[in-house]
Every structure is written in C-alpha cells, then in structure tokens.
C-alpha positions as CSV (number, residue, x, y, z in Angstrom):
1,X,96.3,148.1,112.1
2,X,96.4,149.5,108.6
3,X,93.4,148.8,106.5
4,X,93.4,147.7,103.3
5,X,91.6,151.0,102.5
6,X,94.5,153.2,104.3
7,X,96.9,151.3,101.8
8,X,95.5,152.5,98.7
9,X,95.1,155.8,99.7
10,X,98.7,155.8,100.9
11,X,99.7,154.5,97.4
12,X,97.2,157.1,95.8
13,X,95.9,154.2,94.0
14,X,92.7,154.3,92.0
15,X,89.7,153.2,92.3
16,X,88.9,154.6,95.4
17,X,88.8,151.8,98.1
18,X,85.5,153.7,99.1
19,X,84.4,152.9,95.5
20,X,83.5,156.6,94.4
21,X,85.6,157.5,91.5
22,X,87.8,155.1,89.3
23,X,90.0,156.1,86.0
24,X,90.2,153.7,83.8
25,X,92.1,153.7,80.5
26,X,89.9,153.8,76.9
27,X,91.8,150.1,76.1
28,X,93.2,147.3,77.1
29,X,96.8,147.5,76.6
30,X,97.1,148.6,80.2
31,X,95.1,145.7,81.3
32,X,97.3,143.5,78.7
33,X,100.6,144.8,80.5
34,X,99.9,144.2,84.0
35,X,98.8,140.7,83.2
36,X,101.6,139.8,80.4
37,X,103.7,136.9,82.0
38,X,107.0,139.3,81.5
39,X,105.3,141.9,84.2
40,X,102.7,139.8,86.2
41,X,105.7,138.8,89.4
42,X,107.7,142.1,88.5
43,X,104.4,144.3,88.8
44,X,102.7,142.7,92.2
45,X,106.5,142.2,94.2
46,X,106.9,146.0,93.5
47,X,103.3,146.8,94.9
48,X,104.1,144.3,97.6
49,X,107.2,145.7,99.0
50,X,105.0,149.1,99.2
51,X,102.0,147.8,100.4
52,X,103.4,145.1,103.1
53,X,107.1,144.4,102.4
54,X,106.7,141.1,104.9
55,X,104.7,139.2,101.7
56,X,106.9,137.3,99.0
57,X,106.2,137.2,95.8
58,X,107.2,133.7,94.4
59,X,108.3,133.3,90.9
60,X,105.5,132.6,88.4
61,X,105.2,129.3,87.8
62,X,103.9,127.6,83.8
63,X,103.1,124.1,83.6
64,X,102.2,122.4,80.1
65,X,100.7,119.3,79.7
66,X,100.2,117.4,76.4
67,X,98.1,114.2,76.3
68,X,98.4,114.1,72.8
69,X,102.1,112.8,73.2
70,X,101.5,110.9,76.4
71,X,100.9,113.1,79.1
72,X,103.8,114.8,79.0
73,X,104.1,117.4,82.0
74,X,106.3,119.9,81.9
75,X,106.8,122.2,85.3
76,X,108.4,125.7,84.4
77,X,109.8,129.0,86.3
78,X,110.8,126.9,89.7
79,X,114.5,127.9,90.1
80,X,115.2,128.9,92.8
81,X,111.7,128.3,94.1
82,X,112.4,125.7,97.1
83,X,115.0,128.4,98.3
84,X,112.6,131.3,98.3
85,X,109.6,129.5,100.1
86,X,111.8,127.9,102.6
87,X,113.2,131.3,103.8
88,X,109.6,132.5,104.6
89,X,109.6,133.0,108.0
90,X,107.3,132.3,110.4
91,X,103.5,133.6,109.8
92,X,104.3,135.4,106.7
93,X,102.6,134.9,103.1
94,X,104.4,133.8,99.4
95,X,101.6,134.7,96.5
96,X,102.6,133.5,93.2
97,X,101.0,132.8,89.7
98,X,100.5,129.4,88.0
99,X,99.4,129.6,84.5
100,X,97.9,126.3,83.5
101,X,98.3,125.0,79.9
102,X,96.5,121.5,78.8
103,X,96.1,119.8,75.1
104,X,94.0,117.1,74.3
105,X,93.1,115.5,71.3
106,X,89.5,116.6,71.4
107,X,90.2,120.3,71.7
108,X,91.3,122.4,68.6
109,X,93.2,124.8,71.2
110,X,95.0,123.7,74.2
111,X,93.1,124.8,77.1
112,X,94.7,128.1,79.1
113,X,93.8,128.8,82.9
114,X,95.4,131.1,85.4
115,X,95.5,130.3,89.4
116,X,96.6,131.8,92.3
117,X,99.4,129.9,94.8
118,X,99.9,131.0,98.3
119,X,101.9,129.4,101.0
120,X,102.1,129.9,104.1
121,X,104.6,128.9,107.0
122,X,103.2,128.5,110.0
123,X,104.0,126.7,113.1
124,X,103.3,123.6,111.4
125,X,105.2,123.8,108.8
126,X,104.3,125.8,105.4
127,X,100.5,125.2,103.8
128,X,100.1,125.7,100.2
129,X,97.0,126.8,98.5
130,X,95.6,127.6,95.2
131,X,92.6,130.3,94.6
132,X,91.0,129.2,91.6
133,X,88.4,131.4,90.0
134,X,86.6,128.6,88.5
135,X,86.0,127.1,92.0
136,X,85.3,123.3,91.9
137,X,86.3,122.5,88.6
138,X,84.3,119.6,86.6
139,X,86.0,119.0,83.5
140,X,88.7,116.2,84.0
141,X,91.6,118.8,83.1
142,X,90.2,120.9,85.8
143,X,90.6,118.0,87.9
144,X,93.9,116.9,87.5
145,X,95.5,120.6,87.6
146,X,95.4,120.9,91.4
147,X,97.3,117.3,91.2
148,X,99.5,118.2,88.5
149,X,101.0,121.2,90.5
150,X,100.8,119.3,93.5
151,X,103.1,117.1,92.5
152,X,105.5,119.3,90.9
153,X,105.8,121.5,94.0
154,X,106.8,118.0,95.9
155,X,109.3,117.7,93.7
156,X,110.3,121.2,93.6
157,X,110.5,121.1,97.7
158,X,111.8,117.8,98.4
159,X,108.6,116.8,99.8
160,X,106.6,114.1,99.9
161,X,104.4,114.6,102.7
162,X,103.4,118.2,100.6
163,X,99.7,119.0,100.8
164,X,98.2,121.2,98.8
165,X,94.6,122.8,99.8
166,X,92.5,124.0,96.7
167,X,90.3,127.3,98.2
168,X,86.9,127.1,96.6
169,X,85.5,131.0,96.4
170,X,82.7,129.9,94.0
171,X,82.6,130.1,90.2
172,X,83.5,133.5,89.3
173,X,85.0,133.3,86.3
174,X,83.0,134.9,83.3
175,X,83.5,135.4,79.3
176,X,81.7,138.9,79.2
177,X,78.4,138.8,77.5
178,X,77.7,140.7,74.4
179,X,75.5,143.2,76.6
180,X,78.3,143.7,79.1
181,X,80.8,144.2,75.6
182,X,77.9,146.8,74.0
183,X,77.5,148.8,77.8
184,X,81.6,149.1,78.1
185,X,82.1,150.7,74.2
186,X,78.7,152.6,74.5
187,X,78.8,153.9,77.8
188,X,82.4,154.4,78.2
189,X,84.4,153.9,75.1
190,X,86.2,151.0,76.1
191,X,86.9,148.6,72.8
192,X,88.7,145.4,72.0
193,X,87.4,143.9,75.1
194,X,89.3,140.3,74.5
195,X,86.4,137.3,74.0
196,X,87.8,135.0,76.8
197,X,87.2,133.9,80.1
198,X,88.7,136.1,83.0
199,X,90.8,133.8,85.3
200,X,93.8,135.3,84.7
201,X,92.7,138.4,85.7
202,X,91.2,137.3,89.2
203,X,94.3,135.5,89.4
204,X,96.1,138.8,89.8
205,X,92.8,140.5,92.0
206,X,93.4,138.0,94.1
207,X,97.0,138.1,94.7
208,X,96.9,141.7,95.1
209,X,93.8,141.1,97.8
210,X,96.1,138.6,99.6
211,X,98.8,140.9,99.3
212,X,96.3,144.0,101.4
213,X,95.5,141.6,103.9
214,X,98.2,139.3,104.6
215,X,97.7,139.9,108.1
216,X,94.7,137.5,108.0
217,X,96.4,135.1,106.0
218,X,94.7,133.1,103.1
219,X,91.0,132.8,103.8
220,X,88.6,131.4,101.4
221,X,85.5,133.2,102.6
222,X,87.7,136.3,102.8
223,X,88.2,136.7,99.2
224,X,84.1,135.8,98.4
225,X,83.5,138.9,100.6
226,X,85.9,140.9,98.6
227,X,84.4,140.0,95.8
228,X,80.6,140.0,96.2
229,X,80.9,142.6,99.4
230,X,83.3,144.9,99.0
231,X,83.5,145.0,94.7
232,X,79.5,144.4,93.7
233,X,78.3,145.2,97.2
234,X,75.7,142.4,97.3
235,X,73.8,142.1,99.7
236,X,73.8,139.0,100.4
237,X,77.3,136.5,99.8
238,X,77.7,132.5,100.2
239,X,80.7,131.7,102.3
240,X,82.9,128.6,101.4
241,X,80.7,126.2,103.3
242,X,77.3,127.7,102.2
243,X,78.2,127.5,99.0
244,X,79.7,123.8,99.0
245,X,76.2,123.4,100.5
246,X,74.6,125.1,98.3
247,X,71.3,123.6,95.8
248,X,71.0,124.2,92.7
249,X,70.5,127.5,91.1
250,X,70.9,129.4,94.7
251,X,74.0,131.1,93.5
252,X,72.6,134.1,91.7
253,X,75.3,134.5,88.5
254,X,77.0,137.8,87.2
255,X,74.3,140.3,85.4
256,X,75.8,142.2,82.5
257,X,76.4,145.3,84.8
258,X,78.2,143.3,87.7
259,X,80.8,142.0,84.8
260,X,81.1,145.6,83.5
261,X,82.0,146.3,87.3
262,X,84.3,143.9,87.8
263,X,85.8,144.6,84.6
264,X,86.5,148.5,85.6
265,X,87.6,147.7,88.7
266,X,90.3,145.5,87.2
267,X,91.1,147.8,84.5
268,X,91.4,150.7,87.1
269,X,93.3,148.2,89.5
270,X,96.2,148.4,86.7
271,X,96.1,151.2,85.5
272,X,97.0,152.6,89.2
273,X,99.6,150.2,89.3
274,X,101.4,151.3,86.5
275,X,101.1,154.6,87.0
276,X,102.3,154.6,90.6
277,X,105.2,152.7,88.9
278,X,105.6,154.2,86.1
279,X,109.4,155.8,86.7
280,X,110.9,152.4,88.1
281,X,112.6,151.5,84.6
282,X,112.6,147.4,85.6
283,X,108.9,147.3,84.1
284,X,108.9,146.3,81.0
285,X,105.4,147.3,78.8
286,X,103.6,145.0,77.0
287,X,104.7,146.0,73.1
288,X,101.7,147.7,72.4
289,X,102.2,150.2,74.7
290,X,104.4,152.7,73.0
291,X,103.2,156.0,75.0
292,X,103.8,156.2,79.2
293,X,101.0,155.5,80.8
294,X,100.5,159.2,82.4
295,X,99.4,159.9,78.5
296,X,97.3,157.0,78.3
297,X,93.7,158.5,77.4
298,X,91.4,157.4,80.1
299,X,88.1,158.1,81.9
300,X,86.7,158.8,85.2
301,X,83.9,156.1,86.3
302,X,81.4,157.5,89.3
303,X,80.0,154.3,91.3
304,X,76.8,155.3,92.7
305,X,73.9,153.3,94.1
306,X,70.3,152.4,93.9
307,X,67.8,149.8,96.0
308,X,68.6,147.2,93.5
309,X,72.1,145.3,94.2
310,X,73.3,146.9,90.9
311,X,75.5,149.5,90.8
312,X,74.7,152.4,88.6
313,X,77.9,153.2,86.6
314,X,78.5,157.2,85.4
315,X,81.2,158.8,83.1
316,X,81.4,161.3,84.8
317,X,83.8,163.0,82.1
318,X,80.8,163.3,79.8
C-alpha cells in the first residue's frame, strides 16, 4: 500500500515527508491563499483527486450565531450537501471545513474558529466527526459549536437519529509567541506573521492528513501522532485516552521553536500545493497575490536534530 510518504514524493510536494529540506515562501500570502474560504474546498478536492481520488471533499460549511439578537443560527454552504454525503460509498471518507462564527454581548469581536468534518459510511450507516484543534473546548461557545452543527447537519440529512463524534487530539492550537514571531523574521525573513490563534490552519493539516491516509479512516490518536511524531518528532505523545486521562500540567505545551516548526511546515504544505497547481486556472489567488507563485521569493529550511526533542531549524540559503 502507498505510504503517505510515496504520495508526496509522487506529487513532488515539499517539505520532504522525511523532513530534510522544506521551501517556504518569505510571506504569508501563500499561506493566506490556501486558507481563504474562496480556495480552502477548491485547493484540498484538487490535491485529493491526485492524492486518493476515492476521498470527497464536501462543501465548506459557515455557520453564524448571534446571541445578541436571540440566538440566531444561521447554517451556510449546504446545497447540495445531503446529496454528496449520501453518494459516499461504502468505506470511503468526505473531509470538509466548518468555519465557526459566534457573537456575544460580552465580546467586542465575534469569536472565529475553524474545524475539521469528516464522515464516514460504513456498514452502519455514515459516522460524522469533527477534529477540533482546541480539543475539549471550555468556554460555553466552545461547547455549544459541536451541538450547533450537529443539529444543522440533521437537518441538512433528514436525520434525526444523526450523531456526531467530536475527536479530541489535545489542545494544539497556539497564538505564536513573540519569541516564535522574532526567530521566524530573524532567522528566516518571514514577516507579517498574523497575531491569531491557528485553528484554521490545522483545520486544513488535518484535512490534508486525512486525505493521505484515508485508508485508516478518521482516527483520533492518528492525527496526535502526526502531529507530535511525525511533525515535532517527540519522543514521547499522549493518545486520545491518555490524554482525557491525563493530570494536570502532564501535557508538555508548544516551545517557541516547536511553533516556528509547525508554522513552516504549514507554510511549506501550501506553498507545494499551489505550486503543484499552479497551471489549473480554477484557483483563484487570494488578492494579494499578484505574481504566480513559481516567482514567489522563498527559502530553503534544513531540519536537523539534536538529543533534545527540538529540532534545530537551518536556512540553508544563507
């Protein structure tokens, strides 16, 4: 069977799945194109059909809620949605993307948040599942978005017996520190790293994970060994039930260098993306992005490693 690695060397994407060189672009309008909500569906069902044309990629999905004027919910980007998942067949995978927006009165901003939906049809009918960076959520909006999208795919199937399963894969959502901020401009020239948390961009990791390994289906302690495994190469990684079991403070959090990983990876992730599709004319750039991406400056991060669970981080075009 084909291994996730074979598939990005078959797509000549970058970073190297063996994690030894990754190009990455000097800013984030690459970054900003993959995840704009114009390219986010268009960008993964184009990988997918390359990568393993048996996934779906559902339509993304927005749903706004407004307590200030009741709890108004509004459910967008579901036509055509009950057709789509119903002609999965048997054993295969629909990934999709649900950005999550929630005003309060006691919030000057309305709160944003990006998850991952999968379903899958199995003998038993089809499973859905959400992959939430946050993993279990505390604050009450955090609470009610696995019921609020819940609900609207019951409506949106027809179903009222629909269950949806909520995949905890541990907290990894991070605003980047000022050190991580300082190590990315010094060491690598990468500015205008965006002040906000990064769900929406393990929303799309994790979609294009799930998309590589669809063969194992969607697996919570899977995607906490991508992560902590195969990205930072920890050495040691808390599987769903270790870490629901977990006390506190045992969960050892991001250092400054992990995020500046994670954040290359990511930015490398897209920029391969883009460039791989670079001639299909259906993609349409985020605004900002005037030049093709082949022209977009970029430079060549070297991952190599020392006793410490760190990795040490080269620009190796220096």
């Amino acid at each position: 069977m084909e291994t996730r690695a074979q598939r990005f060397h078959h797509l000549e994407f970058l970073p190297d799945p063996r994690g030894e060189h990754w190009i990455v672009p000097l800013n984030e309008r690459v970054m900003a194109s993959v995840l704009h909500s114009q390219n986010f569906t268009t960008v993964l069902t184009k990988i997918a059909r390359l990568v393993d044309p048996t996934v779906t990629v559902l339509p993304t999905v927005t749903v706004e809620v407004d307590t200030k004027n009741g709890g108004s919910v509004e459910f967008h980007g579901v036509s055509g949605m009950s057709a789509i998942i119903n002609g999965l067949s048997k054993g295969r995978l629909g990934i999709g993307h649900v950005g999550f927006y929630y005003a309060e009165p006691s919030r000057p901003k309305r709160v944003a948040h990006a998850v991952t939906l999968v379903v899958k049809h199995t003998k038993a009918g089809k499973q859905y599942y959400l992959v939430d960076a946050n993993g279990r959520m505390t604050e009450d909006w955090g609470r009610q978005m696995p019921i609020i999208v819940e609900d609207g795919l019951r409506q949106v199937m027809n179903d009222p017996n629909l269950d949806l399963h909520v995949f905890d894969t541990n907290n990894a959502n991070f605003k980047p520190t000022q050190e991580t901020r300082t190590f990315l401009e010094e060491e690598f020239g990468i500015i205008n790293v965006p002040d906000l948390a990064l769900c929406n961009t393990f929303a799309f990791c994790y979609a294009f994970e799930l998309i590589c390994t669809s063969e194992v289906g969607p697996d919570a302690d899977r995607l906490t060994r991508f992560l902590y495994r195969d990205l930072l190469r920890r050495s040691k990684i808390y599987t769903q039930e270790q870490y629901l079991a977990r006390e506190e403070g045992t969960v050892r959090e991001f250092t400054p260098r992990e995020e500046a990983e994670i954040m290359l990876y990511t930015r490398a992730l897209a920029f391969g993306m883009l460039r791989h599709l670079l001639p299909d004319q259906d993609i349409p750039l985020f605004p900002d992005v005037a030049q093709p991406i082949a022209s977009e400056p970029t430079v060549t991060v070297r991952r190599t490693w020392v006793s410490s669970p760190e990795p040490r981080l080269e620009n190796v075009n220096r």
